[in-house]
C-alpha positions in Angstrom: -46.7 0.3 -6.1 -48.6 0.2 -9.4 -46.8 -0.6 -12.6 -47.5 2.6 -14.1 -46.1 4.5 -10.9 -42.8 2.5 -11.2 -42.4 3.0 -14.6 -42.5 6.7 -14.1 -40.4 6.9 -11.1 -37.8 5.2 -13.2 -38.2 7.7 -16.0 -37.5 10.2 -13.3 -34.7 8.8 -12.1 -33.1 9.0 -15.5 -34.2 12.1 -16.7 -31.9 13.3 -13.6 -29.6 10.8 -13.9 -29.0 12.4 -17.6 -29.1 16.0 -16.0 -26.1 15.1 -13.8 -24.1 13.6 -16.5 -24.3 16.8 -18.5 -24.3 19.2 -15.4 -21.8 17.2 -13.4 -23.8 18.7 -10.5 -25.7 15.7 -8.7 -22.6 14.1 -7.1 -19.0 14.5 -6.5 -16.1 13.0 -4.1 -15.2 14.7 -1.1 -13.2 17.8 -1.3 -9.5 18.2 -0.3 -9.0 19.8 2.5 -6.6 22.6 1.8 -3.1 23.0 3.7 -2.2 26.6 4.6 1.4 25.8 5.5 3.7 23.1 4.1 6.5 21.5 6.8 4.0 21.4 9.3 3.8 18.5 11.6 2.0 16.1 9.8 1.8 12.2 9.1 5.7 11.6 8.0 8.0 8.7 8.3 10.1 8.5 11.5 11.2 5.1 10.5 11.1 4.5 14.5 8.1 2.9 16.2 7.5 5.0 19.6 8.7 2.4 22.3 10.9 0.4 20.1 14.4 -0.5 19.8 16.9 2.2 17.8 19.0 -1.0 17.4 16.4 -2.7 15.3 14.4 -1.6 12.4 11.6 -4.2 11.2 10.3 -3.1 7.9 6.9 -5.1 6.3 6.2 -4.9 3.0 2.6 -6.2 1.7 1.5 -6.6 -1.4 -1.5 -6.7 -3.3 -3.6 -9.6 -4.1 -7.2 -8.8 -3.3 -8.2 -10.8 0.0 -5.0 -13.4 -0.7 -3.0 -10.6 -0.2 -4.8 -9.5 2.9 -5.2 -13.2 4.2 -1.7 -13.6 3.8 -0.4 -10.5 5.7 -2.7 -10.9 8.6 -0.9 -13.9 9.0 2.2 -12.5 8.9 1.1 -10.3 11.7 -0.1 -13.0 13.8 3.2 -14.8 13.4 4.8 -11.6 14.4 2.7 -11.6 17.2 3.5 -15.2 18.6 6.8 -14.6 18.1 8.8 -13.6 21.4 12.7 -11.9 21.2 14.7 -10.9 23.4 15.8 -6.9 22.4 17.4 -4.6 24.5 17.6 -7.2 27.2 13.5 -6.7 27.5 11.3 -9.9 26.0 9.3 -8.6 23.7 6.8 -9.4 20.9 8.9 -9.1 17.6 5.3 -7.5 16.7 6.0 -4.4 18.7 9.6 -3.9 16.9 7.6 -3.3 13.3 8.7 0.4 12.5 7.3 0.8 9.0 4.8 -1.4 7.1 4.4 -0.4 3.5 1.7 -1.7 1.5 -0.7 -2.0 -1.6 -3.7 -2.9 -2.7 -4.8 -5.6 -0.9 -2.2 -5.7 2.0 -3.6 -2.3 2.8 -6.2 -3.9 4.8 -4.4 -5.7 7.3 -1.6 -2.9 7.5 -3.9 0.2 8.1 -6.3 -2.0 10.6 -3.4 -2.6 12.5 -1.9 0.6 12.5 -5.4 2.1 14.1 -6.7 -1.0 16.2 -3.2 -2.3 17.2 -3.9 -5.1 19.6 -8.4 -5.3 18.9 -7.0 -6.1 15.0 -6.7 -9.8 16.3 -10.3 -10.0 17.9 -12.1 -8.3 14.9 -10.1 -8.0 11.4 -11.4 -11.7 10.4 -15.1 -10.9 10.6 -15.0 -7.1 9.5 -12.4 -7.9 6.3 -11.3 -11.0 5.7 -14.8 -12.5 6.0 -16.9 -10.1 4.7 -18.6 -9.9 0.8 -17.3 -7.0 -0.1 -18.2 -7.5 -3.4 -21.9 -8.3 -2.8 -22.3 -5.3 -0.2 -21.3 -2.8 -3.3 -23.5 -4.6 -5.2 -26.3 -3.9 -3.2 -25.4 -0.2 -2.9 -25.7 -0.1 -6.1 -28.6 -1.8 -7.1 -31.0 -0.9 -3.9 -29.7 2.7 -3.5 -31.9 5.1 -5.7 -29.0 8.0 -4.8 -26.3 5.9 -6.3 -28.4 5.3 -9.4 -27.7 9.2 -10.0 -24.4 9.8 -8.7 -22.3 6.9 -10.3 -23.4 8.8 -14.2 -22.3 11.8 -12.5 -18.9 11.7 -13.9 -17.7 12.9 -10.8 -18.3 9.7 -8.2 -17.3 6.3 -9.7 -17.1 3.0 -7.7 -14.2 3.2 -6.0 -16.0 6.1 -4.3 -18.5 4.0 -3.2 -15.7 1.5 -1.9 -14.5 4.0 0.2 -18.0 5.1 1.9 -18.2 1.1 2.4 -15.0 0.9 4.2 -15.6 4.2 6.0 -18.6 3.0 7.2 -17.9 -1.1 8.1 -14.1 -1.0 8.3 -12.7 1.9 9.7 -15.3 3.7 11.8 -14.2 7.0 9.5 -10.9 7.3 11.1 -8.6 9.9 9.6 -4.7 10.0 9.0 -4.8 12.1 11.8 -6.2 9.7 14.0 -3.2 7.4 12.9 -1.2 9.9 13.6 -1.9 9.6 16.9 -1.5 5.6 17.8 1.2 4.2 18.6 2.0 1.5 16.1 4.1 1.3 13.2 4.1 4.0 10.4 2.0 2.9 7.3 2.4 3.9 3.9 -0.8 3.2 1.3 0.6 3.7 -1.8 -1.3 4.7 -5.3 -0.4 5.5 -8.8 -0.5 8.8 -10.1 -2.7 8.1 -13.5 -1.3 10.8 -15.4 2.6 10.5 -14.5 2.5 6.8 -13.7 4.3 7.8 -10.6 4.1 6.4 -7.1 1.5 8.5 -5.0 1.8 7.6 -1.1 -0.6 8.7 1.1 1.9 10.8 3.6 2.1 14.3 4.6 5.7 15.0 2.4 3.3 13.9 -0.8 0.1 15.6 0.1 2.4 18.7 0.6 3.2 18.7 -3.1 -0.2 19.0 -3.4 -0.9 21.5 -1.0 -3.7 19.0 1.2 -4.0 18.3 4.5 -3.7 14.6 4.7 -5.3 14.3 8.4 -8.5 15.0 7.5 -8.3 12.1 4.6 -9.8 9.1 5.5 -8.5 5.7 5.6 -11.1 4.2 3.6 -10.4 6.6 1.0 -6.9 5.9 0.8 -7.4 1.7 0.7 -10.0 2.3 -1.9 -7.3 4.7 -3.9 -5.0 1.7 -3.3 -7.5 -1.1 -4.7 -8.9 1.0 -7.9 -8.0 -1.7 -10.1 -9.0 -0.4 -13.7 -11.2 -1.6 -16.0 -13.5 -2.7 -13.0 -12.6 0.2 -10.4 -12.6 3.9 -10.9 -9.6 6.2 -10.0 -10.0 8.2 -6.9 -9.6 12.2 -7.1 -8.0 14.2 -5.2 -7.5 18.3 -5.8 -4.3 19.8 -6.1 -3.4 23.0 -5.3 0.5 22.7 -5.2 2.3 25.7 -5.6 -0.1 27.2 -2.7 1.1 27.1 0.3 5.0 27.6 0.4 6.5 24.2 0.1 10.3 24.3 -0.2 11.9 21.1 -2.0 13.9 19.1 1.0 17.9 19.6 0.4 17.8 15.8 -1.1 15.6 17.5 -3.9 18.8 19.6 -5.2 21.9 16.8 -4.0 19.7 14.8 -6.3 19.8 17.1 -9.1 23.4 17.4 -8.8 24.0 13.7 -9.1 23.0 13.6 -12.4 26.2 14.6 -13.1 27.9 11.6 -12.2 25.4 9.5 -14.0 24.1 9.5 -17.7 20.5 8.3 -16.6 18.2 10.0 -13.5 18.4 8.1 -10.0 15.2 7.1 -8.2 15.4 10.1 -5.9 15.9 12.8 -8.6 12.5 11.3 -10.8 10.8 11.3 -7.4 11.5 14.8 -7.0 10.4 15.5 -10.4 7.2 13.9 -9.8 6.6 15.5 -6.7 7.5 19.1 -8.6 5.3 18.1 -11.7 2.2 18.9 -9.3 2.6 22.8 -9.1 1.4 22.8 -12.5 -1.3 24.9 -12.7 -2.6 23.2 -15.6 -3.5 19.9 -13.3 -6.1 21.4 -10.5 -7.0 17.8 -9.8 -5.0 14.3 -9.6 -6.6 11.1 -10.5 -4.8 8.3 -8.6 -5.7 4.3 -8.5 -4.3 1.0 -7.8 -0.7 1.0 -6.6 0.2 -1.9 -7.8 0.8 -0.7 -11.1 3.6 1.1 -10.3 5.0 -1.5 -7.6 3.0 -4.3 -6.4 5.1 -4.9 -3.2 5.7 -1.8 -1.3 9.2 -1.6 -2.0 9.2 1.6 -3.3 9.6 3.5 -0.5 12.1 1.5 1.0 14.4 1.9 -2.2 13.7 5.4 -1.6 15.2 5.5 1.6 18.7 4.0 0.4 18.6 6.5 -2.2 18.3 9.2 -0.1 21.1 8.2 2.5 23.1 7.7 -1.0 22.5 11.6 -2.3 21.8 13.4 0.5 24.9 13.1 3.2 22.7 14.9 5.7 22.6 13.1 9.0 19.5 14.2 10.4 18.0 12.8 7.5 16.0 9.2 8.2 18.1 9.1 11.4 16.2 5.6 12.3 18.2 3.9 9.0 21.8 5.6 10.2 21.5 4.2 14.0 19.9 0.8 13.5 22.7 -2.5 14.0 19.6 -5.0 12.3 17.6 -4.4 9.6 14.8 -6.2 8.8 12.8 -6.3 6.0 10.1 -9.2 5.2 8.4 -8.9 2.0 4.8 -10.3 1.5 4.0 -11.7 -1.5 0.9 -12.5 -2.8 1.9 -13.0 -6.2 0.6 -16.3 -7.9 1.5 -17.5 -11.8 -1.6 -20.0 -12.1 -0.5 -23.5 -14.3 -2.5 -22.4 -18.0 -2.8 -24.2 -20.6 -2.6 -21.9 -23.6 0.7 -23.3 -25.2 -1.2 -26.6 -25.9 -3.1 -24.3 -28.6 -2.1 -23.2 -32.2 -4.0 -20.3 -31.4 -3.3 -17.5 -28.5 -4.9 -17.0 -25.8 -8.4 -14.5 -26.5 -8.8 -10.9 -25.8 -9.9 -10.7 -22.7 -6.7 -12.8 -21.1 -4.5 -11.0 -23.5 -6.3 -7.7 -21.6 -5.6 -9.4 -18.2 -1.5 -10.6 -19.1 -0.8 -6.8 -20.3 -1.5 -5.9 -17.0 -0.1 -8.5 -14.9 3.1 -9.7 -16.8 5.0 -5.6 -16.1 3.7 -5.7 -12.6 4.9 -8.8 -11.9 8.3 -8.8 -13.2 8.1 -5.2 -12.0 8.2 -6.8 -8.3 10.5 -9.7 -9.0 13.6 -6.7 -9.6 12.2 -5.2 -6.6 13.3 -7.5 -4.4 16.2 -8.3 -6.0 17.4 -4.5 -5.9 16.7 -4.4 -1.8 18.6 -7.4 -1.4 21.3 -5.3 -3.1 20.5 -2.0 -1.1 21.1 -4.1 2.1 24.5 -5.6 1.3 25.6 -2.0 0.5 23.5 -0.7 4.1 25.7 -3.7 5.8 29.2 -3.0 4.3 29.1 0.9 4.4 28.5 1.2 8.7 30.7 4.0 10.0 34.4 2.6 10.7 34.6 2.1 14.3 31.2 1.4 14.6 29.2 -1.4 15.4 28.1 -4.1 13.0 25.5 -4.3 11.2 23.2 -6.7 9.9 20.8 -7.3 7.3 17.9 -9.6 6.9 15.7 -9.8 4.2 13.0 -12.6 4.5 10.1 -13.5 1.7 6.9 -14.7 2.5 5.9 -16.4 -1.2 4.4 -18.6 -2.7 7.5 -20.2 -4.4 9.3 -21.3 -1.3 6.1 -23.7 -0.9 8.6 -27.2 -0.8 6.0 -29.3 -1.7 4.1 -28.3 -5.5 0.4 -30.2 -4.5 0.2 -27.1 -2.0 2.1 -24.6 -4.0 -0.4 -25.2 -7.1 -3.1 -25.0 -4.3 -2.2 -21.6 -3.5 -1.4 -20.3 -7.0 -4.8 -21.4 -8.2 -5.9 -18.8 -5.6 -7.8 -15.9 -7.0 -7.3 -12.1 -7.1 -10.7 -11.1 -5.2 -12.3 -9.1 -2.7 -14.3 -12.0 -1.3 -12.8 -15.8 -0.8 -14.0 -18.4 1.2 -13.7 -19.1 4.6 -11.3 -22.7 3.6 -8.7 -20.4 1.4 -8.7 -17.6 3.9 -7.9 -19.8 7.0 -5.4 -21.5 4.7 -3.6 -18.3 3.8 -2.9 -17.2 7.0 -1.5 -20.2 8.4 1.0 -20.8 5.5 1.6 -17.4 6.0 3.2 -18.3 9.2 4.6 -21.3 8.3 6.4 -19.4 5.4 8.0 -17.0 7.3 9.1 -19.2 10.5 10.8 -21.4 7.3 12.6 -18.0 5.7 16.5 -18.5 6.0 16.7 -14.9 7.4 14.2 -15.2 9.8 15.8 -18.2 11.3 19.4 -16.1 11.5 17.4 -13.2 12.7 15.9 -14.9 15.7 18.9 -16.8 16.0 21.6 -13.9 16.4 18.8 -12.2 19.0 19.0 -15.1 21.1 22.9 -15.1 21.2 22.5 -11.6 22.6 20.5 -12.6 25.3 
């Protein structure tokens, strides 16, 4: 093509570019498909894994981390998967006992892929995540794609949009929550943060009720692209809302939380979580801008908390009937989290702007997920000691896959000098997800977990 005849497609391309910036007409993300009835059978927690044990409840949590955090939960699940337990007087994978795995950001990944794929997760996850340039492939959908030279001005279609057309495309074949609804592995929660309230915004049917969508026609790349929207680099992904439309009633725990404020002089997790969820019939907020969940918990410990909380207001026992029958329960936190060695005290001077930027970030987050586990480890004792009278024991176990519990500091610097990306190479990756294992066949509560299911054999 002549010089002259690229020069003026060019000028045509941003003569409409600028068109769509002030028409907002050119591009736009995909519309929310409305829900005409709230309550209806949807994708909700059962917080019991079709086939599994009512004795047991294995809860994952995963964290994010970019590919570290993905690298390191697929190894989780690979341990899970070599591991064999007697339960119920059946050998079983402890693999197939996982109930619930919720997860951010980067854990995401491995957590929805197995949901969907189950068992083909361990034959293709490496080559179509783990291994992949992410990075590089948006890259070049940006750069060789004249259409996204338009829509990304738009104002309406950012990058994380393009993520998620990437992911629908190479990851996730375009499955829906409604195609998860219908495996049979463990319930997944994706969870976001609500850019306006700062609240949590998981990607079930109960919270795309408040909104009045139905969540089975959402797609899972959409969601794991919601949950890796990292700002400044990453654009929130939006969703419309329409709550108030389509009769949702609050559960009972909604009011049993309201009247616990009573008895306390600050809010309980449960009553702000109703609030949130209530904020969204505001007819002043038709649309809700949501990105990476790790700014309002890293770990995937929300929902879990959650759960205690709503044993602890609502006395209701049909309510998360899994928690109320289970003798174990198992939770096994993933944690990606890494504080790199720096050098910055060495300096009269702070650090510049730009890792000043980066610390305000990471420092809450971090710390945010430190109490995190700290309050589950609390929530459990309580879970153990409260079991009906009469009733059988029960049993807690709360194991940590981190970096920290590395015994020997050559490989825990290793790993902590790890970086937060979409793309790593081939060495780290394959180095994650064995210490991954290794980390969680060393847990103390592992070992008693595995130990106390033999004795029952």
């Amino acid at each position: 093509m002549k010089r002259n005849s690229i020069v003026a497609l060019m000028g045509a391309v941003a003569l409409l570019a600028s068109l769509c910036v002030f028409t907002g007409g050119c591009a736009q993300w995909p519309t929310t498909t409305r829900l005409e009835r709230a309550g209806a059978p949807g994708y909700r927690p059962a917080l019991t894994r079709p086939g599994g044990s009512d004795d047991l409840l294995v809860v994952l949590a995963i964290s994010g981390g970019g590919t570290r955090a993905a690298a390191l939960g697929y190894g989780v699940l690979e341990e899970l998967r070599r591991t064999e337990v007697m339960v119920d007087g059946v050998t079983r994978r402890l693999l197939d006992e996982v109930d619930l795995i919720s997860s951010v950001s980067g854990g995401t990944f491995p957590a929805a892929y197995y949901a969907l794929r189950g068992e083909k997760t361990f034959e293709e996850f490496e080559s179509r995540v783990l291994l992949r340039n992410l990075e590089s492939e948006l890259a070049k959908r940006i750069l060789l794609n004249p259409a996204n030279w338009i829509r990304l001005p738009s104002g309406t279609f950012g990058k994380s949009d393009l993520f998620a057309e990437l992911y629908n495309e190479t990851v996730f074949d375009h499955a829906t929550f409604g195609d998860l609804q219908r495996s049979d592995g463990p319930f997944v929660i994706i969870n976001g943060t609500d850019v306006t309230t700062g609240a949590r915004f998981s990607f079930t049917q109960d919270q795309f009720d408040a909104i009045c969508g139905d969540l089975s026609r959402v797609t899972l790349g959409r969601a794991v692209a919601t949950s890796t929207a990292l700002p400044p680099l990453l654009t929130p992904i939006t969703f419309e809302n329409r709550g108030g439309t389509c009769g949702r009633k609050a559960p009972a725990w909604h009011a049993a939380a309201e009247a616990a404020i009573g008895e306390s002089e600050t809010p309980g997790r449960a009553l702000l979580r109703a609030r949130a969820l209530q904020s969204y019939e505001n007819t002043a907020r038709p649309y809700v801008h949501i990105f990476d969940g790790g700014l309002s918990e890293n770990l995937g410990l929300t929902e879990i908390l959650m759960a205690f909380e709503l044993l602890k207001v609502d006395p209701d026992e049909t309510l998360l009937p899994g928690l109320r029958r289970a003798r174990k329960l198992v939770v096994i936190v993933v944690n990606a989290l890494r504080f790199p060695e720096v050098d910055w005290d060495r300096s009269p001077a702070p650090p510049d702007t730009e890792t000043l930027t980066d610390q305000m970030w990471s420092i809450p987050v971090d710390r945010i997920s430190l109490d995190s586990v700290e309050q589950v480890s609390e929530k459990l004792a309580a879970w153990r000691v409260a079991a009906p009278a009469g009733g059988p024991e029960r049993r807690a176990y709360l194991a940590q896959v981190t970096f920290d519990n590395l015994k020997d500091p050559a490989e825990r610097h290793y790993f902590k000098q790890v970086k937060t990306r979409l793309t790593l190479p081939k060495e780290q990756v394959d180095r994650l997800r064995e210490v991954a294992g290794r980390l969680l066949r060393e847990a103390p509560a592992f070992k008693r977990l595995l130990a106390d299911l033999q004795s029952e054999r």
